[in-house]
C-alpha positions as CSV (number, residue, x, y, z in Angstrom):
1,X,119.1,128.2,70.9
2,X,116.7,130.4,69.1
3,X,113.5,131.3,71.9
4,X,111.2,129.3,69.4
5,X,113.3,126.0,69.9
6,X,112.9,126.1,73.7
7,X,109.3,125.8,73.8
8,X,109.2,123.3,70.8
9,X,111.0,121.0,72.8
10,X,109.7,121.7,75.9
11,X,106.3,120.3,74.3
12,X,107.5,117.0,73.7
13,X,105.6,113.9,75.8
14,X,107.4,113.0,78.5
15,X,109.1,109.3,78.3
16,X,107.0,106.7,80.5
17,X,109.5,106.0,83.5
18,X,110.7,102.2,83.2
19,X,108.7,100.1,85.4
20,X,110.3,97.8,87.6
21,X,110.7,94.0,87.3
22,X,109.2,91.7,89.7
23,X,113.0,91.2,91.5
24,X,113.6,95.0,91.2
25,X,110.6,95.6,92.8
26,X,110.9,92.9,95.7
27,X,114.2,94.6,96.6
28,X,113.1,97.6,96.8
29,X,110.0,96.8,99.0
30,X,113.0,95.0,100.8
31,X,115.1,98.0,101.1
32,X,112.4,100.6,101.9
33,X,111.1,98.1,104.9
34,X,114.1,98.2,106.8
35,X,114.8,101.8,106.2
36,X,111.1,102.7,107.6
37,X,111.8,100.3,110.6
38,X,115.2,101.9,111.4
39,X,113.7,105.1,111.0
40,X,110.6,104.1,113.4
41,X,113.3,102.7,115.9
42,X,114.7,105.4,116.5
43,X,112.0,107.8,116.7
44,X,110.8,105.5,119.4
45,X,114.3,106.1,121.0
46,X,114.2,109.5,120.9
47,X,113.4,112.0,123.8
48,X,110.6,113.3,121.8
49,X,108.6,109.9,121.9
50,X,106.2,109.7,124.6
51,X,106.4,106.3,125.3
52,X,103.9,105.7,128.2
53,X,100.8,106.8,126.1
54,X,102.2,104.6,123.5
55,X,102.4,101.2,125.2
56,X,99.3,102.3,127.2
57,X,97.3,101.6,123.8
58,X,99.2,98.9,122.4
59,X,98.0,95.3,122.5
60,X,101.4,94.0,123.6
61,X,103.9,96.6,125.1
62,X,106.5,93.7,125.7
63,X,106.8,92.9,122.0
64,X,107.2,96.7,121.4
65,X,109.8,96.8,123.6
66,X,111.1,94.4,122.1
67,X,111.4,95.5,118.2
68,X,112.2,99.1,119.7
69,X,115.4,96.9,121.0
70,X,116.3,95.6,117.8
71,X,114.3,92.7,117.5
72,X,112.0,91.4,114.7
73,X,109.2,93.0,113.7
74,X,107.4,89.7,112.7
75,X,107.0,86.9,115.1
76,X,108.2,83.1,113.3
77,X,105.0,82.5,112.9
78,X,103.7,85.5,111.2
79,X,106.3,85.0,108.5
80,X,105.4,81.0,108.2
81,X,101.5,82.1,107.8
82,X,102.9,84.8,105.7
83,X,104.9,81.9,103.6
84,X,101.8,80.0,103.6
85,X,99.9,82.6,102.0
86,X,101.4,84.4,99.7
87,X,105.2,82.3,99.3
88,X,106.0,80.0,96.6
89,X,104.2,77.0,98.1
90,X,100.9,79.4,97.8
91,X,101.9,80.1,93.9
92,X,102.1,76.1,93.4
93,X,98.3,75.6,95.1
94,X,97.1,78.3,93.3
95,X,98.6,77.3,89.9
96,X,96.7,73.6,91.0
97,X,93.5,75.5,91.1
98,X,93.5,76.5,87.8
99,X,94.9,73.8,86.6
100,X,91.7,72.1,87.7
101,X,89.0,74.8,86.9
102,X,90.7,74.4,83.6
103,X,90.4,70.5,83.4
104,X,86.2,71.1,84.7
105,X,85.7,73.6,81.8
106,X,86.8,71.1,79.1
107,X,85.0,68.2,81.2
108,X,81.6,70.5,80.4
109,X,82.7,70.4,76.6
């Protein structure tokens, strides 16, 4: 290629990267979550973790231990109040809500 064609393409807009659907985007946040946790794990298994200063300024050192073990980083409850929130049982009240402040808008008609 002629020098000339090199920097006439090399001005071209860059394409807009694709954006994610909402599934793509769940998975990923999925993916990435465990990866940080397993990374985080085993940090905190490491010899270069100084674990006694750690658990000296953490609320509960047994639930540390715990998830530093393998277990969960959310408690049952935390994911239920989770659910609660910000599941598909929040999506249904929510869509109720403005099912209603639509119904009071057409009420003041």
């Amino acid at each position: 290629c002629p020098p000339g064609r090199r920097v006439q393409s090399s001005k071209r807009a860059p394409t807009p990267p694709r954006l994610l659907t909402e599934e793509e985007y769940r998975l990923q946040g999925e993916v990435e979550t465990r990866k940080a946790l397993a990374e985080l794990r085993s940090f905190c298994q490491s010899p270069d973790f100084s674990a006694w200063s750690t658990v000296s300024r953490i609320q509960s050192p047994k639930r540390f231990a715990d998830f530093v073990g393998g277990a969960s980083h959310v408690t049952p409850n935390e994911v239920s109040v989770h659910e609660r929130e910000f599941g598909l049982e929040s999506l249904f009240v929510d869509e109720q809500l403005f099912e209603e402040d639509d119904d009071d808008d057409d009420d003041d008609d």
